[in-house]
N, C-alpha and C positions, 0 to 999 in steps of 0.2 A: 504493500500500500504506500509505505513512503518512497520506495523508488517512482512508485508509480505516478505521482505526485510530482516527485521533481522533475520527472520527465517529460510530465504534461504540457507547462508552461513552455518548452521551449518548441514543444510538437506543434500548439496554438501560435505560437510567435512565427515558425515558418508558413505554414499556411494560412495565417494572416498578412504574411509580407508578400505570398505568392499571390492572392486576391486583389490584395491592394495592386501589384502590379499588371494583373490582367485588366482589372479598373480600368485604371490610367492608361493602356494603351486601347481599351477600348473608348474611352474620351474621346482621345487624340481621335480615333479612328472616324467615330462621328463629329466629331469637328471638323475634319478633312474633309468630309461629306457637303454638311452643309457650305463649307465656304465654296467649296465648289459648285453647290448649286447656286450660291448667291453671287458667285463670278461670273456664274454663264447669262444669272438675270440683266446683271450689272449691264453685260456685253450685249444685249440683245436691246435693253433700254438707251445704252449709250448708241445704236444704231442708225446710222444717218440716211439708211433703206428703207426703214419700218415706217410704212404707210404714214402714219398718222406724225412720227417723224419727218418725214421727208415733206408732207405738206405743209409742215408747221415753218419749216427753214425756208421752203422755195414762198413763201407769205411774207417773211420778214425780210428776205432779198428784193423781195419786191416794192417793197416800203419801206427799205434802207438809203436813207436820203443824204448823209455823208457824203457820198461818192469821192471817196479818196481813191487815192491812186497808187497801187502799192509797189515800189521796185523791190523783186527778189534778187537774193543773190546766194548762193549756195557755197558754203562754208565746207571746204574738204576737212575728213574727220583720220582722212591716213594719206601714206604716199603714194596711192595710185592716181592715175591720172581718173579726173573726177568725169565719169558719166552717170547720166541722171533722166534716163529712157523714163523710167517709172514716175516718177517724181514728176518731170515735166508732164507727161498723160496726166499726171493728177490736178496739174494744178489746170490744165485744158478744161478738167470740170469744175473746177471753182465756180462757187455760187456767187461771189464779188468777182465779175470780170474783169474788174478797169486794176489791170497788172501790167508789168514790164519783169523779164527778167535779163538782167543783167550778166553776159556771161564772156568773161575776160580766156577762156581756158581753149584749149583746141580740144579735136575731135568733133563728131558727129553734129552736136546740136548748134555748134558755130555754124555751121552752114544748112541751117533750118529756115523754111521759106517762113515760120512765122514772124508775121511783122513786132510781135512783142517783143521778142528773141533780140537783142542788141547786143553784140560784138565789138571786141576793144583789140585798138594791136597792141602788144602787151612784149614786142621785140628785146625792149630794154630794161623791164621790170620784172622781178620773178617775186615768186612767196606770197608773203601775205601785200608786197606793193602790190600785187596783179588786182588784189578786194580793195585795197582801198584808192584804186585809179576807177575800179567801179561805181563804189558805193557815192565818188566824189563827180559825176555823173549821170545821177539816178536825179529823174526828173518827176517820181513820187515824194508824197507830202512823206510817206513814213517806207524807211529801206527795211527788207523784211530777211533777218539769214534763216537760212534754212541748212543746217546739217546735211551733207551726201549721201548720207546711209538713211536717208529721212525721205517718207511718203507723207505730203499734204493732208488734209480729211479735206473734205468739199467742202465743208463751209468754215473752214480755218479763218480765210483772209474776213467771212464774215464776220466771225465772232469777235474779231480782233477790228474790225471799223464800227460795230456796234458798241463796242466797250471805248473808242477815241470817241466815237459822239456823246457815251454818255458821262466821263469823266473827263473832261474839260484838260486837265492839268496834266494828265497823264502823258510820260514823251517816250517808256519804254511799256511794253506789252509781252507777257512769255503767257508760256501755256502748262498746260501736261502732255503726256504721252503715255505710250503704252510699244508692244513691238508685235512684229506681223510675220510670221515660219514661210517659207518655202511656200508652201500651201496657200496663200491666203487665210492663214485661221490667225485673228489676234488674241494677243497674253501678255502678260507682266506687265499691267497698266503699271505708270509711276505718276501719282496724285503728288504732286510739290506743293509746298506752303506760299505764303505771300512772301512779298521781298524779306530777307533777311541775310543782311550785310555780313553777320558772323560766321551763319551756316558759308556763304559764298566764299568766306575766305580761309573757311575749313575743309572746302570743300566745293568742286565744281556742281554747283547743284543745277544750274541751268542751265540743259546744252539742247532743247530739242529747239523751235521755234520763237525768234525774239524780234519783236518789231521796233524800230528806235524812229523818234523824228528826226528824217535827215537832216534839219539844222542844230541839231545835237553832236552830229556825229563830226564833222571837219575839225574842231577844233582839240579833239582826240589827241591827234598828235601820229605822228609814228609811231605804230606797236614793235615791241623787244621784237627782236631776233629769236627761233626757237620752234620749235615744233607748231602744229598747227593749233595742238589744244592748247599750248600756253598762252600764244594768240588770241585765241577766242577768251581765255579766262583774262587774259591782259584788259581785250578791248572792253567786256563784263565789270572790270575793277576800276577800269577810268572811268566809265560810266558811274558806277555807285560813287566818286569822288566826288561830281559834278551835280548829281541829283537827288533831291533829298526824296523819302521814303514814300509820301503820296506821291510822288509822279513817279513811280514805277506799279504798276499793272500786274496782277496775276488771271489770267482769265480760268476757272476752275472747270474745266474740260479738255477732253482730247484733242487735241489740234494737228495730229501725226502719230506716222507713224514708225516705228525705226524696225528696219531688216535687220532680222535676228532669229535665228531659233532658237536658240538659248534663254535669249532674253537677257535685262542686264542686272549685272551681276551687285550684290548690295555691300561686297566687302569696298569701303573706300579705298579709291586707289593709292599706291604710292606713289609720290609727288615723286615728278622730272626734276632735276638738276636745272633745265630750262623754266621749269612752272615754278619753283621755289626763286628763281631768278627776277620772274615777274612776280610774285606774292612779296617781297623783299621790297624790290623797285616802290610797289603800291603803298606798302608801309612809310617805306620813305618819304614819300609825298603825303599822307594822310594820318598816320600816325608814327611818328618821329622817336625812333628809339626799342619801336617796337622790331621784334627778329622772327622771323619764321624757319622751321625749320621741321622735317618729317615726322609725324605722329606715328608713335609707338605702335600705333594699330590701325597705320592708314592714316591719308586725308594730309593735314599740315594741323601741325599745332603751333599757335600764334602765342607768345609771350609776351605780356605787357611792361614797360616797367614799371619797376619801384626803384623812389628816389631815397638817397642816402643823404643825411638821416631816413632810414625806415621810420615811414608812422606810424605810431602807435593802436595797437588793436584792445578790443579791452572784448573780450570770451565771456559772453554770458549764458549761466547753464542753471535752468530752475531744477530743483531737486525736491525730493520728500523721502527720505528713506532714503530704499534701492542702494545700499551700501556697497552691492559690489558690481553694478551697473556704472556707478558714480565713480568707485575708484578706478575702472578700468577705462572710463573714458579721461579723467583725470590723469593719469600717469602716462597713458597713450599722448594725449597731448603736449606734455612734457620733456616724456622721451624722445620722442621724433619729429616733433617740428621744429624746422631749419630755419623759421623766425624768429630772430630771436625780441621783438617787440612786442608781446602782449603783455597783457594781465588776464588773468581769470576771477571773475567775480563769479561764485556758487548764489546762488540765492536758493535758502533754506526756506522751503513753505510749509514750516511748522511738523518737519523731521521730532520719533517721537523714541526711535530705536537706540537704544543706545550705543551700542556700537555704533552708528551712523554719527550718532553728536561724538563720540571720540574722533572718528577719523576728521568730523570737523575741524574740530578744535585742534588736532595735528597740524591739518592744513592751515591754521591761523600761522601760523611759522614762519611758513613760506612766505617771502618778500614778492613772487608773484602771483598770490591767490589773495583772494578778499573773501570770506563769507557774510553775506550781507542775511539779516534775517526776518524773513516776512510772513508772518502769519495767518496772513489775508484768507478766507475760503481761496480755492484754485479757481485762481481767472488767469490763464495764459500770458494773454497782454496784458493785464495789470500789471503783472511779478517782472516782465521785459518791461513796460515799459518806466515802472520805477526804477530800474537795475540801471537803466541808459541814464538816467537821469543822475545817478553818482558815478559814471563812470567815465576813466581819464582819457580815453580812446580816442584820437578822428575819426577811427572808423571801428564798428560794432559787429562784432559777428554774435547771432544767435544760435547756439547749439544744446540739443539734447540731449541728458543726461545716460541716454542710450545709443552714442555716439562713440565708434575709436577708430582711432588713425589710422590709415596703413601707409600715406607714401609722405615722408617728412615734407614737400616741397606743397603740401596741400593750402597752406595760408598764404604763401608767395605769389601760387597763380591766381588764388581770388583775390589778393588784395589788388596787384596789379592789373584785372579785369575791372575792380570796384574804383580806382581811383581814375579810372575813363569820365569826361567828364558830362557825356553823353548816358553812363550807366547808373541806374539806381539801385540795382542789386544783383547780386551773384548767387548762384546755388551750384551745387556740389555732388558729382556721380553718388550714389548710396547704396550699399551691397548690403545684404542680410548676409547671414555668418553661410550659410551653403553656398554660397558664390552666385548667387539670382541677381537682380537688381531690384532694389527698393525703391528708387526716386531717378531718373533722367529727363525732369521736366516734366510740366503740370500742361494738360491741357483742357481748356472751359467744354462744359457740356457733357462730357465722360461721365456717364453714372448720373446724370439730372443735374450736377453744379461743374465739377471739377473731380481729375485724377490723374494717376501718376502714371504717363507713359512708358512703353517698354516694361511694365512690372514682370518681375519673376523670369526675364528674359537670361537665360544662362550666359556666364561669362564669356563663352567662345564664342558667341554668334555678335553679328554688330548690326544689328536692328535694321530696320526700313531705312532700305537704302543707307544706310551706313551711320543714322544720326543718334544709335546709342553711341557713336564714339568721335562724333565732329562738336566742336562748340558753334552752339545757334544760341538766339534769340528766344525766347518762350513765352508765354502771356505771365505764369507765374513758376515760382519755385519753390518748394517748401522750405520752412522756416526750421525743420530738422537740422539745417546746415544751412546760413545766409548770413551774405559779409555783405555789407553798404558804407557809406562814410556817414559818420553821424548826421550831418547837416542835416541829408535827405532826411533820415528819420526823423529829425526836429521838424523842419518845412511841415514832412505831412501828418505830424498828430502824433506818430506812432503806432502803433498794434491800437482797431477798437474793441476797446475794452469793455463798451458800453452794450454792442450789438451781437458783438462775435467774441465772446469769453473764451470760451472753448475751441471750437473748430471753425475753419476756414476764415481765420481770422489773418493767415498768412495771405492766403487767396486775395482776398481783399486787399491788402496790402499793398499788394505788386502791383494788382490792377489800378489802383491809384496812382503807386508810383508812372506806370502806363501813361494814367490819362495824363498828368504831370507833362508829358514829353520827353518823359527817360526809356531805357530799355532794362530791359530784365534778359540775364544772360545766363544759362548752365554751361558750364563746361564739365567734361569726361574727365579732366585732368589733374583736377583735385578731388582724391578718392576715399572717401572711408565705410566704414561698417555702419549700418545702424540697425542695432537691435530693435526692431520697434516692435511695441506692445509688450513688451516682455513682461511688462510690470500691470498692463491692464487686463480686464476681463474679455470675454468676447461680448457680454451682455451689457445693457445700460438700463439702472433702475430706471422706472418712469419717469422720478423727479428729472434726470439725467436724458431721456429720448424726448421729456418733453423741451428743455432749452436746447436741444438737440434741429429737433421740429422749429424750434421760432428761429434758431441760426440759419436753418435752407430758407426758410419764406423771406428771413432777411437780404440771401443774397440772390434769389429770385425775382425780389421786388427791386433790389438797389442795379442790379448787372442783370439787368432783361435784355441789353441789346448785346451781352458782348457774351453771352453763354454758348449760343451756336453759330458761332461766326467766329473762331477762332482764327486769328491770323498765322500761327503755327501749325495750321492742322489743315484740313480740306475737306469738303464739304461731301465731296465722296468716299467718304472714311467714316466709318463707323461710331457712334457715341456708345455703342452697347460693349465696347472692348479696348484695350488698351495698346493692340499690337497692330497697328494701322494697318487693318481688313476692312476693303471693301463694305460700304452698308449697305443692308438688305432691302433698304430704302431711300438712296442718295437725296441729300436737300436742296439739288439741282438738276435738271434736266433739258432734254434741246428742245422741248417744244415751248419752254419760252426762254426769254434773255435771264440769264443766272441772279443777274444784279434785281432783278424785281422777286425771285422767289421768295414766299412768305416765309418767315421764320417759324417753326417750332413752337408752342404755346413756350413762356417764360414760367412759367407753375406746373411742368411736367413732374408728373413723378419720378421719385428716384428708383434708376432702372435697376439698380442693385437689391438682390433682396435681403440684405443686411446694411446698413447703413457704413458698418465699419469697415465691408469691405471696395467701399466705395475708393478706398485709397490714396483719398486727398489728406489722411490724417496723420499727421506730420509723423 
């Protein structure tokens, strides 16, 4: 009987690990199901054939009253010589006629009877002169490149003169894309975000169709020397120097399509020797001081400075207990960061353990810790935003107390991301202890508010299209890890304290900082652990789900316009998920103009059916 016993448990332990693993891949299995059914919806809706499609675009071409005039020109994507048989058919059926393409290149379609078709002698100029002897004789309002390996959609040129009429300011226009096999069957749509100047300069995120106003372009300059793609990312970089963030265009549809069977691929590339040449150059001129140089995991990773003297950070970490939660994020701090300017301020929220008040009272010792001690019931931003208020810092980092280091250079690169003086807050790659990801940036509308992108995504894979591992831009970031300069957080109030105690008071935050005119920036490069929840329940008493319930109606009712419209995110991507799939229900479509489609009720409910795994909680 007692063998029998001890044997049990471990009997029960393997065929419980075995279940749980047939589970899980039978999840996966139906998961792979459905998205696939919801890929091929996607592709039948996004369809420029389907009856009630087709009649809806050849309607608005017809009562498309713009009538610009668009000069293409076709941007080689390798060193063959560029033919473009497909490409040219396609744009033959454009639903915006009034084109020119511009083509400086030999071969075949240089001597094409179509009168659009305009040839350049091009004897004494090679490279990337040969594009811009064309694009400096394009006698359209806006010069359109289009990629070599790149099929048009038929109503590309319209989408793209419906969106100049109805944004006035706009002088550069891109799209999305998706790619087209052998076969004609398309796949690997790639839905891009709106402009974002970090993402581009971590990363070529914009390479399929871009429309520029031609009196944008001359003043450009001669682009570097250097491959064709460092070229096109050059001529991309002067662009963002010269233009500020509304007048560049995202049109949120398919606009081409790129020859591939493969499709393309989402590990970021590694930067050319060439392409780090021109990302350097751009630094130079736009941010002075700053060094690029190849990302550990792909893309470029861009370094800001910090000035010497280094300023001062002042690490604020509310606590309650959790004695070995706090020392290890504690000493982690310590031990391994290669800043040597901060302080730590502990704020004590009426810790009752005693061992916890010894290790306290230890840390009083220390010449760089403070414990400051606050009583208060637990309001989040009360306990931050009294802590900011005695502390000696320029700049604040908020950290929780379920937070530890791993790469000592973690405060270096947010600070010199945070002392931008364009930036209002920085957030921090965040891994749970199994190597998944906790936090790579916040986007609105995930789960009815707000949640954390890429969750749970294994450390070897690098997310959609490669932005678990390039530094972008984001609407918000969690306040788990977040460096700002003080100022900002004086300017705007601080954490509300009054509305959002508890949750999604980060959220708010950012988006303020947003409307402000700042940017809110994560980067991959300052990396740590965050145990999160380790210390709470999975349940919330009533008292607890009912402030719970008035924090979403608050930010429901306060951020109605900016919940499903995330500038980071795409409109054909999913709110029911965090791994940017396709939705089952895009909040766009071709049969009318993108820009009028109705928004989503602002008081949806939350799609989660637990609140807490909604994953916006810090």
């Amino acid at each position: 009987m007692n063998m029998a016993s001890s044997v049990e448990p471990a009997w029960f332990q393997r065929v419980g690990s075995w279940l749980r693993q047939l589970n899980r891949q039978r999840l996966v299995r139906r998961k792979a199901r459905k998205q696939r059914a919801i890929d091929r919806a996607w592709l039948r809706a996004d369809d420029p054939q389907r009856p009630e499609v087709a009649r809806a675009l050849q309607q608005r071409a017809a009562v498309e009253r713009s009538r610009l005039k668009f000069s293409v020109i076709v941007w080689p994507t390798g060193d063959e010589p560029v033919q473009w048989h497909q490409g040219l058919h396609a744009l033959s059926q454009s639903l915006h006629p009034d084109w020119e393409l511009l083509w400086p290149w030999v071969g075949e379609l240089a001597a094409s009877a179509d009168a659009r078709i305009r040839t350049f002698e091009t004897k004494n100029v090679t490279g990337v002169g040969q594009l811009e002897l064309a694009w400096r004789n394009a006698t359209g309002s806006h010069v359109v490149f289009v990629p070599s390996d790149w099929i048009p959609a038929p109503h590309a040129l319209l989408l793209v003169a419906e969106a100049i009429a109805a944004f006035a300011p706009a002088q550069m226009i891109y799209g999305d894309d998706d790619c087209v096999d052998a076969h004609g069957q398309r796949h690997s749509p790639c839905m891009r975000c709106d402009w974002n100047q970090e993402l581009l300069r971590s990363g070529l995120y914009v390479n399929g169709l871009v429309a520029v106003r031609s009196d944008a372009l001359p003043s450009l300059g001669t682009l570097e020397a250097g491959t064709w793609r460092a070229a096109w990312w050059s001529l991309l970089l002067r662009l963002a120097e010269r233009l500020q963030a509304h007048e560049v265009l995202h049109v949120p549809h398919v606009l081409g399509h790129r020859m591939s069977n493969a499709g393309a691929s989402h590990e970021p590339l590694l930067a050319s020797d060439a392409e780090l040449a021109v990302l350097q150059a751009h630094l130079d001129r736009s941010a002075p001081g700053a060094v690029a140089q190849r990302g550990a995991e792909g893309g470029v990773h861009v370094g800001y400075p910090v000035p010497e003297p280094m300023p001062w950070v002042s690490l604020i970490i509310p606590t309650r207990n959790g004695l070995q939660l706090l020392r290890q994020c504690v000493q982690s701090i310590v031990d391994k960061t290669d800043y040597a300017h901060y302080e730590i301020v502990i704020v004590d929220n009426g810790s009752d353990d005693d061992a916890t008040l010894e290790y306290l009272q230890q840390l009083r010792g220390d010449a760089r810790i403070r414990v400051h001690r606050d009583d208060r019931p637990f309001n989040f931003s009360a306990l931050n935003n009294a802590a900011v208020r005695i502390c000696r810092g320029t700049l604040v980092g908020l950290i929780n107390n379920d937070i530890e280091v791993i790469h000592g250079g973690w405060l270096r690169e947010m600070v010199g991301l945070a002392l931008r003086p364009d930036v209002g807050a920085v957030g921090a790659r965040l891994w749970f202890a199994d190597g998944t990801l906790q936090h790579a940036g916040v986007v609105l509308g995930i789960g009815g508010i707000a949640a954390h992108v890429h969750r749970l995504l294994p450390r070897a894979q690098p997310g959609y299209h490669g932005r678990a591992r390039l530094t972008q831009e984001f609407s918000a970031v969690t306040a788990a890890c977040l460096v700002l300069r003080r100022e900002v957080f004086d300017r705007l109030g601080g954490l509300d304290e009054v509305n959002l105690a508890v949750d999604y008071n980060d959220i708010d935050f950012c988006l303020r900082i947003r409307r402000a005119g700042l940017r809110v920036i994560w980067t991959p490069h300052a990396q740590l652990y965050h145990h999160e929840s380790a210390t709470r329940g999975r349940q919330r008493p009533a008292a607890q789900q009912q402030r719970y319930d008035r924090e979403v109606a608050f930010m429901q009712t306060t951020w109605r316009p900016w919940l499903h419209n995330d500038p980071a995110y795409n409109p054909n991507l999913t709110l029911r998920g965090t791994q940017f799939e396709l939705a089952e229900r895009p909040r766009v479509d071709l049969v009318d103009p993108w820009y009028r489609m109705p928004r989503p009720p602002a008081a949806a409910a939350p799609l989660y059916s637990d609140p807490l795994d909604a994953s916006h909680t810090r």
